[in-house]
N, C-alpha and C positions, 0 to 999 in steps of 0.2 A: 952731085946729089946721089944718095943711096938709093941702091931698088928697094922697095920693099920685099917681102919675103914673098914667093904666089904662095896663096892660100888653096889645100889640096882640097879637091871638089870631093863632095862626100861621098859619091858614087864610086871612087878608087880608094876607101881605106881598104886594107885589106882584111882577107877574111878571120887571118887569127885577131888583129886588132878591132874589130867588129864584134866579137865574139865574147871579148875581152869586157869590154864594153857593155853591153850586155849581158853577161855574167855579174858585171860590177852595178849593176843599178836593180838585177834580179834578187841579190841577194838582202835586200832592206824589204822587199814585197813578198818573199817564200819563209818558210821557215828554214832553219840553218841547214837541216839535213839534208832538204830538197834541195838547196843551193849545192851543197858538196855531192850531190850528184849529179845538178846539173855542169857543175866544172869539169865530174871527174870522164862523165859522159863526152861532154864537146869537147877536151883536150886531148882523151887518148882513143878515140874511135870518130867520133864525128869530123871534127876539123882535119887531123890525119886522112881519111877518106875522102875529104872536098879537096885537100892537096894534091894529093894523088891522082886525081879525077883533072888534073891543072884547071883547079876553081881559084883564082886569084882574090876576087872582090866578092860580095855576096850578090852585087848585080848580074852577075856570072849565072849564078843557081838555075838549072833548069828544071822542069820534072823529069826527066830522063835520069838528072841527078839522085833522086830523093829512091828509084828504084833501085839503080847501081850501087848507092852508098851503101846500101842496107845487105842487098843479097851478095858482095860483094867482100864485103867486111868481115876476117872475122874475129875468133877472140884471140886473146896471146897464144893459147895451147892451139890454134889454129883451126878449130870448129867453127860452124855457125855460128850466127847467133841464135837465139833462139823467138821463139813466135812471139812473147812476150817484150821482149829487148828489142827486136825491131820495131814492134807499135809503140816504146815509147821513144826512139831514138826519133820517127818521125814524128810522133807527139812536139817532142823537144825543136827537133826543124821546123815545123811548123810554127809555133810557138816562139821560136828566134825570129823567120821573116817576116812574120806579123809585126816586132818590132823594128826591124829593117824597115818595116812600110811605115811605119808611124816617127822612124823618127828622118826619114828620107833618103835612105842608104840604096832601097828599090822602087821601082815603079810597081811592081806590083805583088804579091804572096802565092808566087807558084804551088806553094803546098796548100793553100787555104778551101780548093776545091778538089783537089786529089784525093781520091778512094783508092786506097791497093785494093789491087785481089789477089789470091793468094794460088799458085800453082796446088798442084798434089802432092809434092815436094816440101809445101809450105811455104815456098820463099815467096816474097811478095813482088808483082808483076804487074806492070802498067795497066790499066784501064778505065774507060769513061763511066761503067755503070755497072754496077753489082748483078754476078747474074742471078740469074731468077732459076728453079727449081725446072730440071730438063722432064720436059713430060710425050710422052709418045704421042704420035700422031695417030686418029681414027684406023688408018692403015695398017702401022705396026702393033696398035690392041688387039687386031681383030685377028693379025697375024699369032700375038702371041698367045690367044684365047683358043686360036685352032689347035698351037704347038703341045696345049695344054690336056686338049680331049686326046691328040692323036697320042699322048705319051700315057694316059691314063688308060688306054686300051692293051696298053702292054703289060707284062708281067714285071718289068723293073719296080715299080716301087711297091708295091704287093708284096716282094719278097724283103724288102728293107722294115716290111711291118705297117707302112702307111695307107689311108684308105685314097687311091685314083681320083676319087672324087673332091678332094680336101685340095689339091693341088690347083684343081680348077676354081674350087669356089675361092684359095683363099686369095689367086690371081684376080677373079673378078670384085672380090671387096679392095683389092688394092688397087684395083684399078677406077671405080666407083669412089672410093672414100677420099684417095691420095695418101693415103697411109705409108710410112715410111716400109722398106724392108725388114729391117729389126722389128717393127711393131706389128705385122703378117707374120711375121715367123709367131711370133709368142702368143697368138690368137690361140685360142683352145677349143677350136670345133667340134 
């Protein structure tokens, strides 16, 4: 009596045949151009960097993955990619696991709750929560209010043409309003 054949459990296709897959059932629901770059996207940058990364399956995928791939990556002439290109590559990862999870390929869409943040560098960088606007402590205002009378007693910015006093005031409406730096600069007092 013949074996039958074992039927491969969906969790081990691998990731280009996964992709493939999903490239093939994307393209009846996008328009055709979005399809040709969702191809051209996952066959010469995205899949190539889950390889590399030795991501064999898509059940593989971790978030560790989705920062690596990106800031890791770069183009043929060997640059980054850029701040745009990255957002949509993860766009695109995202947007693949999400089908992974619906058609049962993962347990779950590692990218579906993932926020980058972005370095000063721009490359984007693991984190839980966006941060919030850094603002000084009671302490360091009062500090920098002082740093402000004591420099305005001096002769430096008098001689640059400025009035002493515009330095302090224009520290205390920024420090009062939260006004950015650029927008205290261009105040006209």
């Amino acid at each position: 009596e013949g074996a039958k054949p074992e039927k491969k459990d969906k969790a081990q296709i691998s990731i280009e045949a996964a992709v493939e897959r999903f490239l093939h059932e994307k393209r009846f629901e996008v328009r055709a151009s979005s399809a040709n770059e969702y191809a051209i996207a996952f066959r010469h940058a995205i899949v190539p960097a889950l390889v590399r990364a030795h991501v064999a399956t898509p059940s593989e995928i971790a978030r560790e993955h989705l920062v690596s791939i990106v800031n890791e990556t770069r183009t043929p002439r060997g640059t980054p990619w850029s701040l745009s290109t990255q957002t949509k590559y993860l766009f695109l990862l995202r947007h693949f696991l999400a089908w992974c999870l619906t058609v049962g390929l993962v347990r779950e869409n590692v990218a579906a709750t993932y926020t980058p943040l972005r370095n000063k560098a721009g490359q984007l960088r693991d984190g839980q929560a966006r941060k919030v606007g850094i603002a000084l402590t009671e302490d360091q205002a009062r500090k920098l209010l002082r740093a402000c009378r004591e420099c305005a007693r001096g002769n430096a910015w008098r001689a640059k043409g400025f009035s002493p006093q515009s330095l302090f005031l224009a520290v205390m409406i920024a420090l009062r309003s939260g006004l950015r730096y650029s927008n205290v600069v261009n105040l006209r007092l």
